[in-house]
Backbone atoms as SQL, in Angstrom:
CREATE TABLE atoms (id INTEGER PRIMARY KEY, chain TEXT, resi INTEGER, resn TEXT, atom TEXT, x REAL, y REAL, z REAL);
INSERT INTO atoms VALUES
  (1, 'A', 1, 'UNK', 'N', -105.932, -90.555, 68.206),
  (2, 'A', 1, 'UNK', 'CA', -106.426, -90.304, 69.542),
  (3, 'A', 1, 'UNK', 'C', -105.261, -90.063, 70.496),
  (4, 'A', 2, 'UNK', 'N', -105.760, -89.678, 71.788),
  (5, 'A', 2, 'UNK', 'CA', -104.621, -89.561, 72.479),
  (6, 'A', 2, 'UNK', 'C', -104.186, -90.244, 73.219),
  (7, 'A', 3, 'UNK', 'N', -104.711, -91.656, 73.172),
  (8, 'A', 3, 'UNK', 'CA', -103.727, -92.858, 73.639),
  (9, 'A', 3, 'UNK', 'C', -103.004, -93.576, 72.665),
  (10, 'A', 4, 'UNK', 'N', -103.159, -93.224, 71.198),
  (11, 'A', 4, 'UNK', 'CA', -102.330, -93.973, 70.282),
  (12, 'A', 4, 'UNK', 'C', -101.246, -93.259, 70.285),
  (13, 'A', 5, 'UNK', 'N', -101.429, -91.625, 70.312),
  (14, 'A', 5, 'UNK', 'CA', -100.545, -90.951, 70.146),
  (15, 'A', 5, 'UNK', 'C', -99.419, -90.620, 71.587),
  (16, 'A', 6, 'UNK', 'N', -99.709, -90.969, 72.431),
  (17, 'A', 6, 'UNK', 'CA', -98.509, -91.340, 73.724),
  (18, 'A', 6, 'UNK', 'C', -97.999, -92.446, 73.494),
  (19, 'A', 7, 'UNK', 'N', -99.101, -93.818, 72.810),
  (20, 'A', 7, 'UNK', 'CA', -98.466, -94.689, 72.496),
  (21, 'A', 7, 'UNK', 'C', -97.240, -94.786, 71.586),
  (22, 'A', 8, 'UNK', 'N', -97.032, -94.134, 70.098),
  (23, 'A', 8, 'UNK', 'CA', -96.177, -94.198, 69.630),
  (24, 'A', 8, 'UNK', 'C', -95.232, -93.131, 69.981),
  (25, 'A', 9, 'UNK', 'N', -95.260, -92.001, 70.816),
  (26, 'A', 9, 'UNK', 'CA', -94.417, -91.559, 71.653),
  (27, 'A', 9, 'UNK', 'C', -93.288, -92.286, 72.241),
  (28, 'A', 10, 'UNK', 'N', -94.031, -92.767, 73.431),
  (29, 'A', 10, 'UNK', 'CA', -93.254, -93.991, 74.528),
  (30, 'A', 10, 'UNK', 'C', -92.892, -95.038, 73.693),
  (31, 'A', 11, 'UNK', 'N', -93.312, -95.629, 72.786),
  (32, 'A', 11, 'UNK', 'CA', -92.721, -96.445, 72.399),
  (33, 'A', 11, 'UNK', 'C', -91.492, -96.159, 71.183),
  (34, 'A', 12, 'UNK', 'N', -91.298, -95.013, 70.560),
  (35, 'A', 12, 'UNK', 'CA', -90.226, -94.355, 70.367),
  (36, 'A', 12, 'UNK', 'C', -88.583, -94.145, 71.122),
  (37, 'A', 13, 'UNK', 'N', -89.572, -93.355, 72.185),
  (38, 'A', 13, 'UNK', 'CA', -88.479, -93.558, 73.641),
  (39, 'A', 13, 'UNK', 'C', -87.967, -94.699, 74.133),
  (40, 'A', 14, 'UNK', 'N', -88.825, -95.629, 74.323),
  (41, 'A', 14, 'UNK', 'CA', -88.347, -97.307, 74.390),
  (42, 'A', 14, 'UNK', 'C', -87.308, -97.230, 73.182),
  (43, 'A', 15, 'UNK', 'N', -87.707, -97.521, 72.560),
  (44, 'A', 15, 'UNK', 'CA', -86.584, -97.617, 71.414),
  (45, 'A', 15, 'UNK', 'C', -84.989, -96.495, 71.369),
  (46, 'A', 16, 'UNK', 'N', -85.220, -95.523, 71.329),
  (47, 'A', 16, 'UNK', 'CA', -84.089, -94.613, 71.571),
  (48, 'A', 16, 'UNK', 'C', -83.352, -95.181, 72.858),
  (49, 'A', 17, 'UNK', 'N', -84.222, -95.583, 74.072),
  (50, 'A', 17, 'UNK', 'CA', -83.281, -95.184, 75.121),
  (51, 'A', 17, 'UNK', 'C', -82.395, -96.718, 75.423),
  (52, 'A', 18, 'UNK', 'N', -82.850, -97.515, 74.883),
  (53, 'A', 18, 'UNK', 'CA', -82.108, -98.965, 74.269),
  (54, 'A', 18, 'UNK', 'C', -82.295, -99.592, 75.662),
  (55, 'A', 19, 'UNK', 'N', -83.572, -99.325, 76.589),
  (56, 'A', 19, 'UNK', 'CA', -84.021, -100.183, 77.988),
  (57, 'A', 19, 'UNK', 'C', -84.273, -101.673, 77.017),
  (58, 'A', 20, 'UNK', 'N', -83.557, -102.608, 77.529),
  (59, 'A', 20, 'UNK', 'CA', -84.375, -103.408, 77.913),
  (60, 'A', 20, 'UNK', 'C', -84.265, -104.525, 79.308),
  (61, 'A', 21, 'UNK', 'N', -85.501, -105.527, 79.253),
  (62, 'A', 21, 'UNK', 'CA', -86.133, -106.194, 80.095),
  (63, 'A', 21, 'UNK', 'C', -84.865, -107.197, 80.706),
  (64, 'A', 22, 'UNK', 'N', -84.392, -107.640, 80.994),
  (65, 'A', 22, 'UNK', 'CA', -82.996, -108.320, 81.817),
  (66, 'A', 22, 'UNK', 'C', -83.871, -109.017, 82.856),
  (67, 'A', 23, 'UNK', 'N', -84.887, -109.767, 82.495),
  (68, 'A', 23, 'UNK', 'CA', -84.987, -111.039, 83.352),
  (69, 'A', 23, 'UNK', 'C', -84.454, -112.193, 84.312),
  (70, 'A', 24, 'UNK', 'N', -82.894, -112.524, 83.581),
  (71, 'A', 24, 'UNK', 'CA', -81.964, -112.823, 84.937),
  (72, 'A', 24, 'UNK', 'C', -81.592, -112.296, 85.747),
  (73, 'A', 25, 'UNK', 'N', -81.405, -110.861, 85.186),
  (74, 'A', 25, 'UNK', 'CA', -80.729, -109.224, 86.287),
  (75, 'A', 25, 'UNK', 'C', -82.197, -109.563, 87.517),
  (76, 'A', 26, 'UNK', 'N', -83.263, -109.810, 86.526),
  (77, 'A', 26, 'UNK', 'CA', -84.760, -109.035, 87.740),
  (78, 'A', 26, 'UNK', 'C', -84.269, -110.623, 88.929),
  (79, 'A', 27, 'UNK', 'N', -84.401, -112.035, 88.529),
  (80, 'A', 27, 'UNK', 'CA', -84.120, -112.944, 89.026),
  (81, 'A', 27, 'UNK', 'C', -83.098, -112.690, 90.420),
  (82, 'A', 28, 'UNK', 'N', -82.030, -112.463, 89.667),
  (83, 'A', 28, 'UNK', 'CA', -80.966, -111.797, 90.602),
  (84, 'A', 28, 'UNK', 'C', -80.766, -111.391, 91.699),
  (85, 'A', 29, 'UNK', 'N', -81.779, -110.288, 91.676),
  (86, 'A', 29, 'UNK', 'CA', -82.487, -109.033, 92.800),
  (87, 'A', 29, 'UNK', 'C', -83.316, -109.334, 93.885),
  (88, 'A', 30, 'UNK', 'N', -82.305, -110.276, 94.775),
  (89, 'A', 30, 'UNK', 'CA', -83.269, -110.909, 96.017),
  (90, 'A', 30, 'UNK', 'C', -84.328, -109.288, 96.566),
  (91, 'A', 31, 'UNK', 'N', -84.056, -108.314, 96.904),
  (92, 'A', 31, 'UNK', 'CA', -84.131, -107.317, 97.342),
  (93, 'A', 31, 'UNK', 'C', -85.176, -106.562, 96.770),
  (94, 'A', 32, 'UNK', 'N', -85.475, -106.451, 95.567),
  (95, 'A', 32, 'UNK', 'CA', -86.497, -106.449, 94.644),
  (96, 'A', 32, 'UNK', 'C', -87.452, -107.749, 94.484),
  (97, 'A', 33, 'UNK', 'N', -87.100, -108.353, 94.585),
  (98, 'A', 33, 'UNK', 'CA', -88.421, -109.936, 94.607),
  (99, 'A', 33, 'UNK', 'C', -88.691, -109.830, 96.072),
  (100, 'A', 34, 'UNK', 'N', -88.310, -109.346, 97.206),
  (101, 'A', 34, 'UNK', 'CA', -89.110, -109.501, 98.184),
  (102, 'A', 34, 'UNK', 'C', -89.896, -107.885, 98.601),
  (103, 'A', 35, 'UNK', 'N', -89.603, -107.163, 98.069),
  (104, 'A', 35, 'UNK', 'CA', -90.564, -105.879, 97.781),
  (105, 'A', 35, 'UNK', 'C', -91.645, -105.944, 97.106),
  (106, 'A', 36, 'UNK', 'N', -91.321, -106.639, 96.005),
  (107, 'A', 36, 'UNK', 'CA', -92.330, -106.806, 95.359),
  (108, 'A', 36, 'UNK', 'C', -92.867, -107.993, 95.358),
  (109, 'A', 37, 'UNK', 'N', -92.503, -109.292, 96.052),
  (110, 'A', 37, 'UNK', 'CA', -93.649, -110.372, 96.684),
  (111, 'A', 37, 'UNK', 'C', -93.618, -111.515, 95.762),
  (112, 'A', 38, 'UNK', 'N', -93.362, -110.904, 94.567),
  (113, 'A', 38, 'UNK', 'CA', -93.569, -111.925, 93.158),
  (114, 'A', 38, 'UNK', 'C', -92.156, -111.792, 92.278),
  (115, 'A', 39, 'UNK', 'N', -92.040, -112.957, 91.303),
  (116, 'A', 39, 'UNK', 'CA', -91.389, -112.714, 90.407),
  (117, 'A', 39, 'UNK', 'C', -92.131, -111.209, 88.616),
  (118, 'A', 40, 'UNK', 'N', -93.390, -112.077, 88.935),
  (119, 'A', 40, 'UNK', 'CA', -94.140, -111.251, 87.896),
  (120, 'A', 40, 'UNK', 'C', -94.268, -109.847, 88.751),
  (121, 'A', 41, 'UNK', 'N', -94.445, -109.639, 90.183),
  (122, 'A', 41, 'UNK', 'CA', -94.294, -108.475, 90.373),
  (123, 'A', 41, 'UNK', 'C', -93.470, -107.529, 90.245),
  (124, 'A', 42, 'UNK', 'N', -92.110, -108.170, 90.356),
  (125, 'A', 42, 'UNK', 'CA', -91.079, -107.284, 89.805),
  (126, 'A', 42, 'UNK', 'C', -90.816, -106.674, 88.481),
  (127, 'A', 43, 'UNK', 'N', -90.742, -107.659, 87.540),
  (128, 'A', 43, 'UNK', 'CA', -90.875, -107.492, 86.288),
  (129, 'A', 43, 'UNK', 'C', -92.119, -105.959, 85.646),
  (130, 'A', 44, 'UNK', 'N', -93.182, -105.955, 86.743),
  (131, 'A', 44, 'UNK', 'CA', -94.231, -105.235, 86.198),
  (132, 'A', 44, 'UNK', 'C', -93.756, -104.041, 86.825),
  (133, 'A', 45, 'UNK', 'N', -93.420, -103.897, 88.063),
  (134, 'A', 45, 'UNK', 'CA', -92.520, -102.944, 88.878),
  (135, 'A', 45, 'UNK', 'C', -91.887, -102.365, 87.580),
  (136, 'A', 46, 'UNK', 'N', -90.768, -102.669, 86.912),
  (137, 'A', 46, 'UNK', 'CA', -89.529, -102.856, 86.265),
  (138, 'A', 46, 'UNK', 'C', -90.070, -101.862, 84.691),
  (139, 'A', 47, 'UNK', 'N', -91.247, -102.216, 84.442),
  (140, 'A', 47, 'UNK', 'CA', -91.885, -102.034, 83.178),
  (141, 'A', 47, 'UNK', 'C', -92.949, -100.746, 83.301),
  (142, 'A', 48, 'UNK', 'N', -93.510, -100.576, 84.792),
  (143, 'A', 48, 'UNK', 'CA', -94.541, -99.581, 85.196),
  (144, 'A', 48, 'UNK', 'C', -93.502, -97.961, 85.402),
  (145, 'A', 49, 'UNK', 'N', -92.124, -98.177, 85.940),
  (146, 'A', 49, 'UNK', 'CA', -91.341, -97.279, 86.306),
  (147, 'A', 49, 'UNK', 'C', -90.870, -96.890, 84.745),
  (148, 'A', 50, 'UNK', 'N', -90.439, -97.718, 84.135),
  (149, 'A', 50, 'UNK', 'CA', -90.178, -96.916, 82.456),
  (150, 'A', 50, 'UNK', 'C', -90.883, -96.602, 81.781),
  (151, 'A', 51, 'UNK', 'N', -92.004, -96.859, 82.079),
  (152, 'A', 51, 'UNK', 'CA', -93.426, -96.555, 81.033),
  (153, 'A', 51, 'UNK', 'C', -93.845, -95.350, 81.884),
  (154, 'A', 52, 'UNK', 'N', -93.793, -95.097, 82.939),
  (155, 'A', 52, 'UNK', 'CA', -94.744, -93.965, 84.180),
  (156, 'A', 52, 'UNK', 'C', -93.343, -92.465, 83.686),
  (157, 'A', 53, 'UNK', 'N', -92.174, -92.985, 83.989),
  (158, 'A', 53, 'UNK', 'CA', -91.252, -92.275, 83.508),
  (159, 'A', 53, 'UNK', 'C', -91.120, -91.237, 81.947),
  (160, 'A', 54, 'UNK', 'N', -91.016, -92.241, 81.129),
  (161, 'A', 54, 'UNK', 'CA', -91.488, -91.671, 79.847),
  (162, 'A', 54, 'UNK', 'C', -92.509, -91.183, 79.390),
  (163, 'A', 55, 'UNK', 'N', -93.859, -91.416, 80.005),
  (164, 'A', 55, 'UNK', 'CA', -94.948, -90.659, 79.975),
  (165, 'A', 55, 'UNK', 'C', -95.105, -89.653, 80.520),
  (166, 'A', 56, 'UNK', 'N', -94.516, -89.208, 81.754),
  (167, 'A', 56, 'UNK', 'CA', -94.252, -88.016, 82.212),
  (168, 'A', 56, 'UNK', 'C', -93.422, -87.100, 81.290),
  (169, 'A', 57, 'UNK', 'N', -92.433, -87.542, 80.658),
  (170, 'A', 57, 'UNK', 'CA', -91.627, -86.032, 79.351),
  (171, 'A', 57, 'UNK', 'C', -93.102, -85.977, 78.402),
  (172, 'A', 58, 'UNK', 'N', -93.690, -87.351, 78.013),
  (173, 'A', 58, 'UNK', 'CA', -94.326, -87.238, 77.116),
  (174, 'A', 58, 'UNK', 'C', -95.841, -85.814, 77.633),
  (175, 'A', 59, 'UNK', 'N', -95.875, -85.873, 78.852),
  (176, 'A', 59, 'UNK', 'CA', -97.315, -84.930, 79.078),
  (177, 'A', 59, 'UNK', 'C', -96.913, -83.883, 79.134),
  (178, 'A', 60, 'UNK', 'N', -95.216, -83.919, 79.801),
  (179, 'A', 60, 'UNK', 'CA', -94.819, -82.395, 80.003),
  (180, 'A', 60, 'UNK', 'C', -94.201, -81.657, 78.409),
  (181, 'A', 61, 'UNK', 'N', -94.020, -82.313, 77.866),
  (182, 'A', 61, 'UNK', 'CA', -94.086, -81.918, 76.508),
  (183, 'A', 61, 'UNK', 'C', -95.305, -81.603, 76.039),
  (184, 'A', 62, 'UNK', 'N', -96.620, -82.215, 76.067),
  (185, 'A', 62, 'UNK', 'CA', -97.682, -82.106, 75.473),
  (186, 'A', 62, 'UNK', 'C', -98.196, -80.639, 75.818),
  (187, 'A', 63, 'UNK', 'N', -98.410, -80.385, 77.468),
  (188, 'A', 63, 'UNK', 'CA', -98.628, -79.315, 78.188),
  (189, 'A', 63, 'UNK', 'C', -98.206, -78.065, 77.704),
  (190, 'A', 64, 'UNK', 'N', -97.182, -78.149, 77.144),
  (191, 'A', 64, 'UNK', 'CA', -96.051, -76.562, 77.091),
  (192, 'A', 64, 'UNK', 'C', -97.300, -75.390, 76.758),
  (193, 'A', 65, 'UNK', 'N', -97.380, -74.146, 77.560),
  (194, 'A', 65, 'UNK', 'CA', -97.842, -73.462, 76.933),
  (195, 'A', 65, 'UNK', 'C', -99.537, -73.706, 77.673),
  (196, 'A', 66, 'UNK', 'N', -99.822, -74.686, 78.754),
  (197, 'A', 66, 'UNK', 'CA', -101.343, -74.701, 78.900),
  (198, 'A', 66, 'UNK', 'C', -101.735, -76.063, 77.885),
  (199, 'A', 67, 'UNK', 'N', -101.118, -76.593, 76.988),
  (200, 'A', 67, 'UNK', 'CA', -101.766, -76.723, 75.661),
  (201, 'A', 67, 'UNK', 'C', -102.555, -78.070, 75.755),
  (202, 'A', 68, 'UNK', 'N', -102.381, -78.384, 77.022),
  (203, 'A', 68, 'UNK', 'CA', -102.847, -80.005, 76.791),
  (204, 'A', 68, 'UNK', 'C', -104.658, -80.281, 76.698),
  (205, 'A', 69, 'UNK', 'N', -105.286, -78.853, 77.448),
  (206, 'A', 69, 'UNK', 'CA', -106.658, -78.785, 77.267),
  (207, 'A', 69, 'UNK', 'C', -107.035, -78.652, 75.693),
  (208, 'A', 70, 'UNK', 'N', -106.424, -78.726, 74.847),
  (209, 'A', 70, 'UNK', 'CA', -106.321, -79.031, 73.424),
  (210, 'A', 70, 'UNK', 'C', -106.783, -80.088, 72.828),
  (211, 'A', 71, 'UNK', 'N', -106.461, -81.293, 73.671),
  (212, 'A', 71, 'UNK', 'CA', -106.365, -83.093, 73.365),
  (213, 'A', 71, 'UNK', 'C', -107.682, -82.845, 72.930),
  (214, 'A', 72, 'UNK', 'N', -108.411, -81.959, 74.171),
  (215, 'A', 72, 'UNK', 'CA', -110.239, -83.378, 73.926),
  (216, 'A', 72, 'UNK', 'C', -111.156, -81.790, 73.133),
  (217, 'A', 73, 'UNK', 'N', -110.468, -81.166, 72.745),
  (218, 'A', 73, 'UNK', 'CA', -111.506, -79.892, 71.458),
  (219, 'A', 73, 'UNK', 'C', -111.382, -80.300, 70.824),
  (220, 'A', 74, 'UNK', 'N', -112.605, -80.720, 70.240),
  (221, 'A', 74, 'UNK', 'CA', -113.035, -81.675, 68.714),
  (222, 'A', 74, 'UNK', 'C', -113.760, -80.611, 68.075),
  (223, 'A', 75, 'UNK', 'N', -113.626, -78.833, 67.800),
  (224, 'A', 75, 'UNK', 'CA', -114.307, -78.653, 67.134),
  (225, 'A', 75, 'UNK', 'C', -113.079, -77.973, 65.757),
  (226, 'A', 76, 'UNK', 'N', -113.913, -78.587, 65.110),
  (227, 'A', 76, 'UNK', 'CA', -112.665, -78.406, 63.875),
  (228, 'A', 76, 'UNK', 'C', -111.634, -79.138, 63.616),
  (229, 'A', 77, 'UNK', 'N', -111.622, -80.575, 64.421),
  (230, 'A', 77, 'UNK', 'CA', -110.923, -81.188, 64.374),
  (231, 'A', 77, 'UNK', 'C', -109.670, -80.484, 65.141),
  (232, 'A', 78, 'UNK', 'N', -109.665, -79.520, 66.194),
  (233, 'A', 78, 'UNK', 'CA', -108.690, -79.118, 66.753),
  (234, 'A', 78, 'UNK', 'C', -107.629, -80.152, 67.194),
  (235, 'A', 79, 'UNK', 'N', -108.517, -80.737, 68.092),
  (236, 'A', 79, 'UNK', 'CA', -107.535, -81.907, 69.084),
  (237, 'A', 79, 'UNK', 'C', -106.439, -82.649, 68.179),
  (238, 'A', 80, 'UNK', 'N', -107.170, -83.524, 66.836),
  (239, 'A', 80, 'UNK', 'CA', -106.536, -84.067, 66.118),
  (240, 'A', 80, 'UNK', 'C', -105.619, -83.632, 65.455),
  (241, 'A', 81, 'UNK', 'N', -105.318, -82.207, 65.354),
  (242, 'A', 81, 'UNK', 'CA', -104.317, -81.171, 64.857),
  (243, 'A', 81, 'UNK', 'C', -103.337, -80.587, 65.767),
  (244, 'A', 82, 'UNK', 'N', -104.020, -81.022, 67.278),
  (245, 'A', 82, 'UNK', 'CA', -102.910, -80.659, 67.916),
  (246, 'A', 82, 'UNK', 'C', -102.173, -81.792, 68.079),
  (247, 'A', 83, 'UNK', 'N', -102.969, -83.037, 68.424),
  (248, 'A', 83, 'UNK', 'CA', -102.049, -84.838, 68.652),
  (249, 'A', 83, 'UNK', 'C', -100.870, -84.159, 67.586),
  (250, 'A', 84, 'UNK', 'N', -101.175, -84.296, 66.133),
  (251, 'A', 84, 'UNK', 'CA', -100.113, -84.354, 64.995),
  (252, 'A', 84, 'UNK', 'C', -99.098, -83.322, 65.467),
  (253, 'A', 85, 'UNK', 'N', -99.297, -82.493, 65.975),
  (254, 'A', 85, 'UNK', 'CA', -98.202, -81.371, 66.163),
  (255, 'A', 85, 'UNK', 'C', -97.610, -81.885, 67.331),
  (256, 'A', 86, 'UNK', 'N', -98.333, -82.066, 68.191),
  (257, 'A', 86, 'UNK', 'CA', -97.633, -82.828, 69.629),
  (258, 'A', 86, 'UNK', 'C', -96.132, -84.471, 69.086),
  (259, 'A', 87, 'UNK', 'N', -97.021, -85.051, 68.492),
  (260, 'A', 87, 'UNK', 'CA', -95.991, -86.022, 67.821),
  (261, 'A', 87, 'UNK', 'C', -94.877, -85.590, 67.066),
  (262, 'A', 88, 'UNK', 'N', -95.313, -84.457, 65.883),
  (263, 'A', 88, 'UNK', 'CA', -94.222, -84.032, 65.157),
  (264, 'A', 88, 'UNK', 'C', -93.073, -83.164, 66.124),
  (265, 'A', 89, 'UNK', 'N', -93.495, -82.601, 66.717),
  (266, 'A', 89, 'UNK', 'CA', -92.689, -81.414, 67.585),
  (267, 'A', 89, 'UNK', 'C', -91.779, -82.610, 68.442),
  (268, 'A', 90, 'UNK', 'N', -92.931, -83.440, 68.924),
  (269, 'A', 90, 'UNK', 'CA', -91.920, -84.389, 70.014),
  (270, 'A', 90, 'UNK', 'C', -90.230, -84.773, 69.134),
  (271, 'A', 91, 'UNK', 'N', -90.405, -85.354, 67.911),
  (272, 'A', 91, 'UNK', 'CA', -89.392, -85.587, 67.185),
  (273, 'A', 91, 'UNK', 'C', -88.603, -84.603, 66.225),
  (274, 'A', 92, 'UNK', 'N', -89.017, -83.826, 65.882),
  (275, 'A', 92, 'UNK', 'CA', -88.550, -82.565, 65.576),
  (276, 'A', 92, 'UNK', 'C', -87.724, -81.680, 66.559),
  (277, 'A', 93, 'UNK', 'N', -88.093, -81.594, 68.143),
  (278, 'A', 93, 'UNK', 'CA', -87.434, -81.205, 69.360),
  (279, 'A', 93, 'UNK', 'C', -86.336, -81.887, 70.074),
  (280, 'A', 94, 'UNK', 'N', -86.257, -82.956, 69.107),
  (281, 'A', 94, 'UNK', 'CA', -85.299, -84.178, 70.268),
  (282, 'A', 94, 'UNK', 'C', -85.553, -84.388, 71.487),
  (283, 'A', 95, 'UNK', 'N', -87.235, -84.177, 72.252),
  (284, 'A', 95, 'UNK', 'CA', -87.198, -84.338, 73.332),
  (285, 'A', 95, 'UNK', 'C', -86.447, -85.435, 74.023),
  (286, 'A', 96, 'UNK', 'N', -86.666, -86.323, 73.574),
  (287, 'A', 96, 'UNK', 'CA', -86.018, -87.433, 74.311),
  (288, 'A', 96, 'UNK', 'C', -84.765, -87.351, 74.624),
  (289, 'A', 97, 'UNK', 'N', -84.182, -87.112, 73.628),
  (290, 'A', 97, 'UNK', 'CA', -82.576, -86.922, 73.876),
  (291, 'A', 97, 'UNK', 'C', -82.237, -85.691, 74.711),
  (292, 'A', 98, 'UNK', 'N', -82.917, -84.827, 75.134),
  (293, 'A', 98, 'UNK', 'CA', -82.702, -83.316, 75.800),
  (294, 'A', 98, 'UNK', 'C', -83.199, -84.055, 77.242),
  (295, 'A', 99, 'UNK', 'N', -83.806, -85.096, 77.280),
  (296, 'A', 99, 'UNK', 'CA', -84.613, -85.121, 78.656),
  (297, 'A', 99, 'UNK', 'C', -83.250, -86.349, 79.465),
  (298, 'A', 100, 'UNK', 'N', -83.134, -87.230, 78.260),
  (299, 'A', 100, 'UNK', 'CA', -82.307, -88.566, 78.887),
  (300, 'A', 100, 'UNK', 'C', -81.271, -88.676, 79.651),
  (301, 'A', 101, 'UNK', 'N', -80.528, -87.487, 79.444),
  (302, 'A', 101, 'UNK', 'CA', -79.270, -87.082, 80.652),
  (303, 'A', 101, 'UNK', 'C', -79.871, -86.378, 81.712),
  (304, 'A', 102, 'UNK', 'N', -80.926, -85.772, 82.211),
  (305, 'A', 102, 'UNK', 'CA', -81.425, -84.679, 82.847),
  (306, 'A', 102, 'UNK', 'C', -82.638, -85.208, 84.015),
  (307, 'A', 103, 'UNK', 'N', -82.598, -85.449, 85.293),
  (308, 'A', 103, 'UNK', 'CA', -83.195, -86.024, 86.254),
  (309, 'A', 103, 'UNK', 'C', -84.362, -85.200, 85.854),
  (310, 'A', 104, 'UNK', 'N', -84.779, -83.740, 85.747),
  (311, 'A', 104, 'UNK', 'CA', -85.448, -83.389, 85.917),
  (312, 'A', 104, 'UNK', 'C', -85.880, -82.601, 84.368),
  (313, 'A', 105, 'UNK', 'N', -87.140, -82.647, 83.960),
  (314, 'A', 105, 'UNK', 'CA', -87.755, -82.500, 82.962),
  (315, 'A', 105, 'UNK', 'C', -88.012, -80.991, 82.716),
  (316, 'A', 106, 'UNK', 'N', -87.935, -80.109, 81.636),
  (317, 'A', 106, 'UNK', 'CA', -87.854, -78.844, 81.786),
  (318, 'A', 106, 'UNK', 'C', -89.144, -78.438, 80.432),
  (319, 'A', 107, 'UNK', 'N', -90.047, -77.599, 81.173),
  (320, 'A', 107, 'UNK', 'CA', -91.303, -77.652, 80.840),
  (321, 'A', 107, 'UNK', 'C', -90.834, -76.140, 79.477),
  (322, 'A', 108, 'UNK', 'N', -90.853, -75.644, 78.600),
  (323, 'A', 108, 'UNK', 'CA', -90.815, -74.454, 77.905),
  (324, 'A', 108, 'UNK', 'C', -91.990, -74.193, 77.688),
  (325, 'A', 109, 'UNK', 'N', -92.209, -72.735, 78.124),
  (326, 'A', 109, 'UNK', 'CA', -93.110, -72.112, 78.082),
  (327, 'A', 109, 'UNK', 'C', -92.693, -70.712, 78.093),
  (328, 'A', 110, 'UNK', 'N', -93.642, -69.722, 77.393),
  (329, 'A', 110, 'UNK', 'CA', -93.522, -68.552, 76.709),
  (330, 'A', 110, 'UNK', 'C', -94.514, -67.585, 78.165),
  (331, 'A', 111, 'UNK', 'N', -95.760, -68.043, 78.026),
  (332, 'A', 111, 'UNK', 'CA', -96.339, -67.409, 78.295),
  (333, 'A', 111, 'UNK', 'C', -97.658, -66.860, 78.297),
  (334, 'A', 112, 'UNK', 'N', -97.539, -67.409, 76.364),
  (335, 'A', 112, 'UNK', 'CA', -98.721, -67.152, 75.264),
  (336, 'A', 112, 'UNK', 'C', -99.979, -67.662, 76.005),
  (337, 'A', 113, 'UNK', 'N', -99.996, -68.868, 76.839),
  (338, 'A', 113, 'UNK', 'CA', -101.212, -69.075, 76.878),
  (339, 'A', 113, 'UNK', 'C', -101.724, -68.470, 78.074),
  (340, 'A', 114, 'UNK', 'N', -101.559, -67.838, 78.648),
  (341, 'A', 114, 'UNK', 'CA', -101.749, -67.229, 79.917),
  (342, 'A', 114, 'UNK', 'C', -101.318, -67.758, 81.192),
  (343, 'A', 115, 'UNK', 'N', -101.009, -69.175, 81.030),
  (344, 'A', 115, 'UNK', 'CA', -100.824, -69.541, 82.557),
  (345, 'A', 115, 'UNK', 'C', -99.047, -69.983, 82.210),
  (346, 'A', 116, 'UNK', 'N', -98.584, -69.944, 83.315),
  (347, 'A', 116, 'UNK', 'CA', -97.533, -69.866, 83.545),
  (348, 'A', 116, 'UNK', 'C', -97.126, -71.436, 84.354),
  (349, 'A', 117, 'UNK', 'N', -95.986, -72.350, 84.447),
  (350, 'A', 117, 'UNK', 'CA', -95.275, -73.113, 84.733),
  (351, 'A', 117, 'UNK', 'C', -95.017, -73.002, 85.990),
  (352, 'A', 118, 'UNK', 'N', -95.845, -74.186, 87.040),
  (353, 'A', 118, 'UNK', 'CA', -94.903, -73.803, 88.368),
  (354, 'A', 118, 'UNK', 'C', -95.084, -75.100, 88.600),
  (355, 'A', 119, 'UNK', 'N', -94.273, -75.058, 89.184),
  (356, 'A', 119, 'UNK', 'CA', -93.207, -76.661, 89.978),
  (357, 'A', 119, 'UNK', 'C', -93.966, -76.801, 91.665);
């Protein structure tokens, strides 16, 4: 489906990009604990921004091409043939590693599907 399959996406990326959670760092951060009100608020702050982050390469990857209206065509088992290609391509492309130096995410697209990429 296509929440398992962002799931083991992002959680790929977690892994590659070697984030982790620094609970004394969050402690630390008078400045951040009073933005965010809570100790658990920060922390979720902390966890919502790397997860919201990485899911964004993950859709703009999915998209390329129009393609994401793909996910929910179940006839022929389309969708489920595109998830697998969406996953394989993700790691086959090195997205992650092409995206991790780069503020801004770069969508490839041809054309093929008729609509075109705009920012």
């Amino acid at each position: 489906t296509f929440v398992e399959s962002m799931k083991s996406v992002i959680t790929k990326m977690v892994e590659q990009s070697n984030t982790s959670l620094d609970i004394m760092e969050t402690a630390r951060q008078e400045h951040e604990l009073a933005l965010a009100g809570t100790f658990q608020a920060a922390l979720h702050r902390k966890i919502s921004e790397t997860v919201s982050s990485f899911f964004a390469i993950a859709l703009a990857h999915l998209d390329r091409n129009a393609g994401l209206f793909l996910v929910g065509v179940d006839e022929d088992r389309v969708g489920t043939l595109w998830l697998y290609l969406f996953q394989r391509s993700f790691s086959d492309m090195n997205v992650f590693n092409s995206c991790r130096n780069s503020r801004a995410i770069e969508v490839a697209a041809d054309g093929r599907g008729g609509a075109y990429f705009q920012s």
